[in-house]
Backbone bond lengths (Angstrom), bond angles and torsions (degrees), N, CA, C in turn:
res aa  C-N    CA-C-N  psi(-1)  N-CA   C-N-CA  omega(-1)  CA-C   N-CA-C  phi
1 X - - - 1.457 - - 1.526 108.57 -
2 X 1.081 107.73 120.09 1.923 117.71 168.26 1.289 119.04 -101.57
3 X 1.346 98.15 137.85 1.916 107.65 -158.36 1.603 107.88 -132.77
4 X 0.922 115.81 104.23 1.697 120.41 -164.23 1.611 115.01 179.37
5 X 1.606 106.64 122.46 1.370 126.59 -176.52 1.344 125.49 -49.02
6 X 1.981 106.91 -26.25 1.002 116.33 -176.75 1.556 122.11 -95.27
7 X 1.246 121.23 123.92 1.525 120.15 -166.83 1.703 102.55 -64.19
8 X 1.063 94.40 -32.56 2.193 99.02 -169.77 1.320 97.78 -56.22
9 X 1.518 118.87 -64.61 1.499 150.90 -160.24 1.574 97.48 -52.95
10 X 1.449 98.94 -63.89 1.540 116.67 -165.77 1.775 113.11 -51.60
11 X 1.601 99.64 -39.95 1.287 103.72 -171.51 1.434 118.78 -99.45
12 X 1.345 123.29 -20.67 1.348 132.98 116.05 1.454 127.51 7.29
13 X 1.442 110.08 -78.52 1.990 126.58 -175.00 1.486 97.09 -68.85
14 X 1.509 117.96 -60.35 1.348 114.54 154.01 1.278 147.10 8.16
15 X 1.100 96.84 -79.17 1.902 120.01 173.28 1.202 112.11 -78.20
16 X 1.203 122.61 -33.77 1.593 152.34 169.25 1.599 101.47 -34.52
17 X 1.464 87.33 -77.63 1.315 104.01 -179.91 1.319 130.55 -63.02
18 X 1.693 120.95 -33.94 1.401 126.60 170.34 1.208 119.21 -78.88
19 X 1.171 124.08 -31.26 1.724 133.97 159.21 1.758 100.33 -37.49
20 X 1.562 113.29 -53.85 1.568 104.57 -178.44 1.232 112.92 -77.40
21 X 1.389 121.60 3.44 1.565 99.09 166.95 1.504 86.47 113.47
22 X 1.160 157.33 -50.96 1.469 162.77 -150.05 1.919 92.99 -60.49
23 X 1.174 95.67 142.62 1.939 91.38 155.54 1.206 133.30 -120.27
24 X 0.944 95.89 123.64 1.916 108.59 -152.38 1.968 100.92 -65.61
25 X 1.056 149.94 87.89 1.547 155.02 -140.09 1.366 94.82 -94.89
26 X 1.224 121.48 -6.77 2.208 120.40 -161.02 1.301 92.73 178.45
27 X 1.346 96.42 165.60 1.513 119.20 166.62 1.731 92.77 -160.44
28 X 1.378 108.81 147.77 1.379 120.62 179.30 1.741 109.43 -141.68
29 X 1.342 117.34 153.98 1.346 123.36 -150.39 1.731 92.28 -129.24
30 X 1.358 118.66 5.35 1.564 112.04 -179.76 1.685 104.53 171.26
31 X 1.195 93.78 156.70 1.876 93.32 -170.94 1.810 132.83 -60.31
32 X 1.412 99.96 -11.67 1.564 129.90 164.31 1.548 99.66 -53.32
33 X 1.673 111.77 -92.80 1.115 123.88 168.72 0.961 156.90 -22.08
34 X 1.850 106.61 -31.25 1.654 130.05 160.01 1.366 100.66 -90.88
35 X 1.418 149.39 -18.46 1.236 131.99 178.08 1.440 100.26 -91.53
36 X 1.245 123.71 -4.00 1.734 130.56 -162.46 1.797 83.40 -87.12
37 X 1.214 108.70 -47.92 1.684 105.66 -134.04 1.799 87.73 -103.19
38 X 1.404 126.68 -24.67 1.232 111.91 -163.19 1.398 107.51 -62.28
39 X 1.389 136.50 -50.16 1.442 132.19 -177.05 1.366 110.10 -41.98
40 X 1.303 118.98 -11.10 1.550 88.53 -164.04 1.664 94.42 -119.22
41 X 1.085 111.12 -19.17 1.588 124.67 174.02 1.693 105.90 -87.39
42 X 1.079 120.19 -14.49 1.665 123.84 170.04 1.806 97.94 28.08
43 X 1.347 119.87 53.77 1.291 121.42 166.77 1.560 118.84 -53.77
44 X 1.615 128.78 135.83 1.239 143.43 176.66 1.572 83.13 -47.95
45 X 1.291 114.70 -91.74 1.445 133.14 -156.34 1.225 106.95 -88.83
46 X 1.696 134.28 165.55 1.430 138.16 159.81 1.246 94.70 -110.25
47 X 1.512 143.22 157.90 1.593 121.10 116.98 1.514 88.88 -130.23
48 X 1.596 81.97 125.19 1.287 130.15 167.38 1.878 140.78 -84.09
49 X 0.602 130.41 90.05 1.937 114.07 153.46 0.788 134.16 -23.96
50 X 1.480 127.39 113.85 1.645 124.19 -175.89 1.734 109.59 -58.59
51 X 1.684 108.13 -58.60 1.339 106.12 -167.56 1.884 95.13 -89.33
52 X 1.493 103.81 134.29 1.457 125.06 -175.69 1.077 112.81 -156.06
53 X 1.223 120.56 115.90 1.442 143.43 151.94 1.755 108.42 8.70
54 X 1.334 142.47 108.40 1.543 111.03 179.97 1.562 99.85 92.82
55 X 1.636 92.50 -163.52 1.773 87.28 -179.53 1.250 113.59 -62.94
56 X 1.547 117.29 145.02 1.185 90.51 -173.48 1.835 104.58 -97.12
57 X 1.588 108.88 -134.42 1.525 113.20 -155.77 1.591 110.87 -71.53
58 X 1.345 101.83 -41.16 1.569 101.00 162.56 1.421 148.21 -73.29
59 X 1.645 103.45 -7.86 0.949 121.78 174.61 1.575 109.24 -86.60
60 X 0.887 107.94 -42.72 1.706 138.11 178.02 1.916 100.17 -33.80
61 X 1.457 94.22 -79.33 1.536 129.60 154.50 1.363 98.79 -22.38
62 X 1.171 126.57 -110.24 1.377 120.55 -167.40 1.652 114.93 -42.47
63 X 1.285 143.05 -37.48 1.136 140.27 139.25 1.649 116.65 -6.68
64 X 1.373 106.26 -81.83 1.300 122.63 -164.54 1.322 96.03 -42.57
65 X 1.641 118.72 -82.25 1.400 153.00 -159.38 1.831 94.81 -51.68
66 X 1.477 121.13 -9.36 1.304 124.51 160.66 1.446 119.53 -60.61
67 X 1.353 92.29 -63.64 1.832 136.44 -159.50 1.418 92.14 -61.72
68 X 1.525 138.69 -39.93 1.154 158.33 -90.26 2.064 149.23 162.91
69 X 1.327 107.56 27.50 1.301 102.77 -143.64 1.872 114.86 -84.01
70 X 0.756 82.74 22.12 1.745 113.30 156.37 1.388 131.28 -89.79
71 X 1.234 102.19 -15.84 1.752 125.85 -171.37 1.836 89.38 -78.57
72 X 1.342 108.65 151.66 1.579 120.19 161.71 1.542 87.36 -115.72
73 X 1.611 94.41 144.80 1.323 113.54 154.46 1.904 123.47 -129.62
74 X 1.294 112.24 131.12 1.606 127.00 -140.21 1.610 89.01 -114.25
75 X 1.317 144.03 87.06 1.087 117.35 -176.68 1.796 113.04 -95.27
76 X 0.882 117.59 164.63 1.842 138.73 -160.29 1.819 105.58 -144.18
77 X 1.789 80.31 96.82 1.686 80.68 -179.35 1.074 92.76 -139.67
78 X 1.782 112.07 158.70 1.295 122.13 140.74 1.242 138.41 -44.15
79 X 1.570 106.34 -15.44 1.525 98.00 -157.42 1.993 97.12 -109.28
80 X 0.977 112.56 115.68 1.365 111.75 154.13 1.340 130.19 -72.36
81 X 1.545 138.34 15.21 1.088 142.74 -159.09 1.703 100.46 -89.68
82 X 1.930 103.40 152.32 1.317 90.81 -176.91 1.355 134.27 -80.63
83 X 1.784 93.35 -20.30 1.697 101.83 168.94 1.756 123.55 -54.81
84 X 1.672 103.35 -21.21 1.272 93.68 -164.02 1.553 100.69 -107.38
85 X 1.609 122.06 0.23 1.358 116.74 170.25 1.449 108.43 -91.33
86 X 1.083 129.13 -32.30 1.486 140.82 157.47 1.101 110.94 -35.65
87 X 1.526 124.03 -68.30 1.315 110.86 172.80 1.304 150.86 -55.78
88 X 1.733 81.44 -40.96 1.629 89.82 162.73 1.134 129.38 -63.12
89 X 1.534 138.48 -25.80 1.344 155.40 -154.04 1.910 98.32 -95.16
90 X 1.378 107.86 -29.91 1.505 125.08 176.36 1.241 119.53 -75.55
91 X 1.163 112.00 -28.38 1.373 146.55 176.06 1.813 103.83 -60.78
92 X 1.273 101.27 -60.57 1.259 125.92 -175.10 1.309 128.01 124.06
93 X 1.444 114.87 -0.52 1.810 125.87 162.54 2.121 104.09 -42.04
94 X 1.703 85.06 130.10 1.152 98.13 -166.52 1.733 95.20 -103.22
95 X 0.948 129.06 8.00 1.403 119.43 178.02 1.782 86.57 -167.50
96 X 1.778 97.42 147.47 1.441 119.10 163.30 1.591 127.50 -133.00
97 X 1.349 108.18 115.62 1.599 95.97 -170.43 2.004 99.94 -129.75
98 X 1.170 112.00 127.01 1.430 123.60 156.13 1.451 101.56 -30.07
99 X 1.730 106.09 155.07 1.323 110.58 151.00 1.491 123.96 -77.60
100 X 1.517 117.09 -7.77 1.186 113.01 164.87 1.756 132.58 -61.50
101 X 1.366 104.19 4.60 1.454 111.33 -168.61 1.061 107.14 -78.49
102 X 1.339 124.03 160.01 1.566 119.24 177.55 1.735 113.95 -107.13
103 X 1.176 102.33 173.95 2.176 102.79 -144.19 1.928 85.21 -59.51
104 X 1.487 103.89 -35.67 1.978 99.80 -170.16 1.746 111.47 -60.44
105 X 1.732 110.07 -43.30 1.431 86.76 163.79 1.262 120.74 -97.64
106 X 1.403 143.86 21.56 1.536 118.07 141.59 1.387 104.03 -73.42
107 X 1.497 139.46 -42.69 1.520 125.17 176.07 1.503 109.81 -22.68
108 X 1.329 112.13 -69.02 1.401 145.48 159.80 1.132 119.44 8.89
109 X 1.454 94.32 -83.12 1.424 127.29 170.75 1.471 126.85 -51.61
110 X 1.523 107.57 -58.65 1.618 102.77 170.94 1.605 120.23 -62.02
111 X 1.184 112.66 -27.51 1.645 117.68 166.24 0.852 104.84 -47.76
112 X 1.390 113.07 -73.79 1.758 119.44 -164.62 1.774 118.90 -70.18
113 X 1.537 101.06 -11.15 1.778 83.89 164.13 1.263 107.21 -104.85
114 X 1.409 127.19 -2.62 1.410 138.69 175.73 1.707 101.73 -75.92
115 X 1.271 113.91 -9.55 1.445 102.19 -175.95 1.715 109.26 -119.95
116 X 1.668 101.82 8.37 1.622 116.36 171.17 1.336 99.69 95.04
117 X 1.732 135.16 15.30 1.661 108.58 148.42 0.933 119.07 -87.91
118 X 1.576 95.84 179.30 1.811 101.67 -177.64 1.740 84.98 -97.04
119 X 1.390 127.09 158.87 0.898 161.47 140.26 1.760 136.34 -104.41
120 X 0.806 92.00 142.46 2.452 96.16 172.93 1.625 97.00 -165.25
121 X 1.613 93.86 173.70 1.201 108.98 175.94 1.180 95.15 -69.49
122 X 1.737 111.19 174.41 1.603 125.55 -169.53 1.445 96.59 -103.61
123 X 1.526 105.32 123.50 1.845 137.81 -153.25 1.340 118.29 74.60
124 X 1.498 132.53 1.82 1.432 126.15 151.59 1.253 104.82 -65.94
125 X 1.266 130.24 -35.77 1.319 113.49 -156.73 1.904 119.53 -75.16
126 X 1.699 115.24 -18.28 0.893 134.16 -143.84 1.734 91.88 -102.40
127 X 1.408 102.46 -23.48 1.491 132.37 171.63 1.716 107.84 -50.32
128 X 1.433 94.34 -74.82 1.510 115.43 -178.32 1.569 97.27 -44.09
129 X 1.467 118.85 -77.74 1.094 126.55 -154.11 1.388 120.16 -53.27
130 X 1.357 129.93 -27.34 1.527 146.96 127.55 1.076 127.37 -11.18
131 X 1.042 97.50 -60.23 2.034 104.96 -173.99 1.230 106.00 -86.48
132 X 1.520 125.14 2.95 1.365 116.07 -158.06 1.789 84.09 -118.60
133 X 0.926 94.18 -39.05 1.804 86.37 179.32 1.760 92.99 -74.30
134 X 1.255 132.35 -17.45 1.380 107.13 -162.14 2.195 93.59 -81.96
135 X 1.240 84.81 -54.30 1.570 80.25 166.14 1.525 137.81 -38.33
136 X 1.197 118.60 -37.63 1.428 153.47 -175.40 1.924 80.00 -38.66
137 X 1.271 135.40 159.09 1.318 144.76 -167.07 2.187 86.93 -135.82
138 X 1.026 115.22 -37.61 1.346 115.96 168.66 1.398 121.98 133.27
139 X 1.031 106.08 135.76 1.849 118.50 -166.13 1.467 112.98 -12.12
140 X 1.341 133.79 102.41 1.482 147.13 143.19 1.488 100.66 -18.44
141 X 1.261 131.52 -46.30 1.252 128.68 -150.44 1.775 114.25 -61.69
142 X 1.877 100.47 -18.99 1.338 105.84 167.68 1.429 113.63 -76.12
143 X 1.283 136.80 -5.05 1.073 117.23 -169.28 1.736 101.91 -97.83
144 X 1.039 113.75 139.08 1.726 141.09 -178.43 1.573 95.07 -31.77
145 X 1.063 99.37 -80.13 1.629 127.58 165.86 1.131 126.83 -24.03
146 X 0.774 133.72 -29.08 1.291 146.37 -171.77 1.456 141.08 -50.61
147 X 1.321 148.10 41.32 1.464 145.55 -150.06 1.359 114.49 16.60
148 X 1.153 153.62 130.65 1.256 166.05 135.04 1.755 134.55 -44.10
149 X 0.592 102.63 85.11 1.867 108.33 -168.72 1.530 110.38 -79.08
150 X 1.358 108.77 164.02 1.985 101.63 -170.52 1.498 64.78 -104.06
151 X 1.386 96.21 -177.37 1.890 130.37 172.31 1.697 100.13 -56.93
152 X 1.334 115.44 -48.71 1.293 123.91 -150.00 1.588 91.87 -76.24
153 X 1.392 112.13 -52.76 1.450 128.87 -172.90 1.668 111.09 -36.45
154 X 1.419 89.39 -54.40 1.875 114.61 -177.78 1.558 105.26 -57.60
155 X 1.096 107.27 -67.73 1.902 119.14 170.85 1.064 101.37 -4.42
156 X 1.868 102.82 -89.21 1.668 125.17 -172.99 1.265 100.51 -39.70
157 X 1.251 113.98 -72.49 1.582 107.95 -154.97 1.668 117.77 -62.93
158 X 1.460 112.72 -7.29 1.356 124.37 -170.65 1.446 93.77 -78.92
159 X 1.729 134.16 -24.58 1.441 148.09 -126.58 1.602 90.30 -127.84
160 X 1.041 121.09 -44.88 1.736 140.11 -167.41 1.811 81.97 -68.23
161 X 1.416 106.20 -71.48 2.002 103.64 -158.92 1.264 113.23 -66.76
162 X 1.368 119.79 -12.38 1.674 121.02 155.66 1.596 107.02 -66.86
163 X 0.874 103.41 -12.80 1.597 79.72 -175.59 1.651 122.44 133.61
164 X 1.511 103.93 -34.57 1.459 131.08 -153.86 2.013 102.05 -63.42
165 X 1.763 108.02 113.05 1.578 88.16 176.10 1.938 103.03 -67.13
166 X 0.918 109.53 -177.13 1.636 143.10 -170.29 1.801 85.52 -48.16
167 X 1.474 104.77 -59.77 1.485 114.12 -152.77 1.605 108.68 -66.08
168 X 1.455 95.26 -36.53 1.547 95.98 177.75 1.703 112.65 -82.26
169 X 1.269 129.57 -26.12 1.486 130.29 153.18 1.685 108.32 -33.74
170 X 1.322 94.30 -71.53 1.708 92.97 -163.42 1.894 103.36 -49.75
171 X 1.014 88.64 -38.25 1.578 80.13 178.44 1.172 162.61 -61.26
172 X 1.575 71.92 -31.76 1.779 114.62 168.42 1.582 97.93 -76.93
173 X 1.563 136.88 -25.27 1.070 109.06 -164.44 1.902 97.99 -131.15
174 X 1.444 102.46 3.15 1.731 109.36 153.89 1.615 79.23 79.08
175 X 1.248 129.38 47.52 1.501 116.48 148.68 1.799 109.98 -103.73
176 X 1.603 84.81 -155.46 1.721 86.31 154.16 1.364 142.48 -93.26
177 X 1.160 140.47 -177.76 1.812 116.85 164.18 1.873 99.76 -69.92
178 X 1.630 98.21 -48.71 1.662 89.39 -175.37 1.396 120.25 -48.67
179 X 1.240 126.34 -52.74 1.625 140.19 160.13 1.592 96.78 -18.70
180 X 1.216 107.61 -62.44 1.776 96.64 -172.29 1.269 107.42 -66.55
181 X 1.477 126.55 -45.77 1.411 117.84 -168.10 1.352 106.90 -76.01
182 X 1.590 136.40 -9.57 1.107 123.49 153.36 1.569 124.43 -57.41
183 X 1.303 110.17 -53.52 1.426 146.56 168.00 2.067 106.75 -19.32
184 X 1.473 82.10 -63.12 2.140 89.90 168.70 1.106 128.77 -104.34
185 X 1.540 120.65 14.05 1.263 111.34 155.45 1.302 110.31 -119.92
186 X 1.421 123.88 29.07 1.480 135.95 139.99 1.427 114.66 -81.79
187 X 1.336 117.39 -47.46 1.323 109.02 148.64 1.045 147.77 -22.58
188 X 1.330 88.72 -76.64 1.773 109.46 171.24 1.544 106.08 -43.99
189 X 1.194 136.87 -81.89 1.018 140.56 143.11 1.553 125.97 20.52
190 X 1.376 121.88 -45.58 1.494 143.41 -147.07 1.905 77.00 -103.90
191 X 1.264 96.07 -76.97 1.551 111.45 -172.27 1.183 112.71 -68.52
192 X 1.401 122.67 19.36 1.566 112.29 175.15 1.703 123.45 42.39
193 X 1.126 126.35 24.94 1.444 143.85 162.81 1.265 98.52 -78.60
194 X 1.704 99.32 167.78 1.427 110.82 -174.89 1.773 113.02 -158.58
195 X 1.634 80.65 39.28 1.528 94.83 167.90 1.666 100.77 155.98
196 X 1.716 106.26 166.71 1.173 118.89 -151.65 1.454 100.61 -86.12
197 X 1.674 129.12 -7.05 1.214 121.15 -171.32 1.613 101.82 -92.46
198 X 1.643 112.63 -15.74 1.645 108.48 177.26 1.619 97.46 -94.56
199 X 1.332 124.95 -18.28 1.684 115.95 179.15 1.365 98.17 -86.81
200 X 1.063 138.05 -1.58 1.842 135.79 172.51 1.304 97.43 -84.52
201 X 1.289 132.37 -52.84 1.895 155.39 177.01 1.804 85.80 -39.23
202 X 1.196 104.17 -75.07 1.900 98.98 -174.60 0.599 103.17 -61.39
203 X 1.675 164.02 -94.16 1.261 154.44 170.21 1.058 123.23 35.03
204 X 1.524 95.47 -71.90 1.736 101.50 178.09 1.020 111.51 -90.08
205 X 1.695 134.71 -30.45 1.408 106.33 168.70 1.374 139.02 -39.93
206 X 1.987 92.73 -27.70 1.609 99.06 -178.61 1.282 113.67 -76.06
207 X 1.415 136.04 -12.85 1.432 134.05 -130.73 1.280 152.43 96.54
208 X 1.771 79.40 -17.76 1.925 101.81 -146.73 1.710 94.29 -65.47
209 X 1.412 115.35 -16.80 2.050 95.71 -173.36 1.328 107.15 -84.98
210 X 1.321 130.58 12.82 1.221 141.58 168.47 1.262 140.40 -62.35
211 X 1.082 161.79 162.59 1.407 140.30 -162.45 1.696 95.36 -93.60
212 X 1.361 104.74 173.18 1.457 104.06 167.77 1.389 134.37 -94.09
């Protein structure tokens, strides 16, 4: 589903996208319209516009991820600012890319959040991960209680909150891709999460995107 005020833009990502083979299920022209139409189009992916007519992109976002929390949402903005990637990412947008990107990495991009990474432009991401440790209240790991991770478990997920998709994990550590995707939804599992953008959230609360 493509969500954007601008008809050029809009129809643009569009073609973009159906040229690769993707099937475009909606298109929406303002934040009314994409919360109108997503239930019934139950789109894999959104990419969205932050600023929209109506609610706007974050509101939109949390909407969807209501309706839906299986849904990725990919947003496509002009704005690189940190208030507005923050939010969105809070929101629950699983990938962020400028309109400066070119058509190969949004291709890119919707794959790769279509396949459960997080994605951003290159230095948003370093953004996110910042504010999220600054927020962080301080390592869980003291508490008794706490979920229990193997060595291997920790690895991955130390590899996931840097940034790393699935493919480049396994690689880095000479397994399989499945091995990894076993790897975080044992996790997930452990931590009662229910997706890789709230097991990235622990991650960094702990430290884990940190060097060693």
């Amino acid at each position: 589903m493509v969500v954007d005020d601008h008809p050029m833009w809009r129809d643009a990502v569009e073609r973009d996208l159906a040229s690769a083979g993707f099937e475009v299920v909606a298109v929406a022209a303002d934040g009314h319209q994409a919360i109108a139409r997503f239930p019934a189009a139950r789109p894999q992916v959104v990419v969205l516009d932050l600023q929209l007519p109506g609610p706007g992109g974050v509101e939109v976002t949390g909407e969807v991820l209501r309706h839906d929390p299986s849904a990725r949402v990919l947003v496509l903005s002009a704005s690189g600012e940190q208030a507005d990637v923050l939010a969105a990412v809070k929101a629950g947008a699983t990938g962020y890319l400028v309109k400066s990107a070119s058509r190969e990495e949004l291709l890119d991009a919707v794959r790769r959040v279509a396949a459960g990474d997080t994605v951003f432009t290159p230095g948003l991401a370093g953004l996110v991960l910042g504010e999220f440790r600054r927020l962080a209240d301080g390592p869980a790991a003291l508490d008794p209680d706490a979920p229990r991770l193997t060595e291997r478990e920790t690895e991955v997920l130390r590899l996931v909150a840097k940034g790393l998709s699935y493919k480049q994990v396994a690689e880095r550590l000479v397994v399989s891709h499945r091995t990894v995707q076993n790897h975080v939804q044992n996790t997930l599992r452990k931590l009662q999460m229910h997706n890789r953008v709230e097991l990235t959230r622990w991650a960094i609360e702990q430290g884990l995107d940190g060097e060693d």
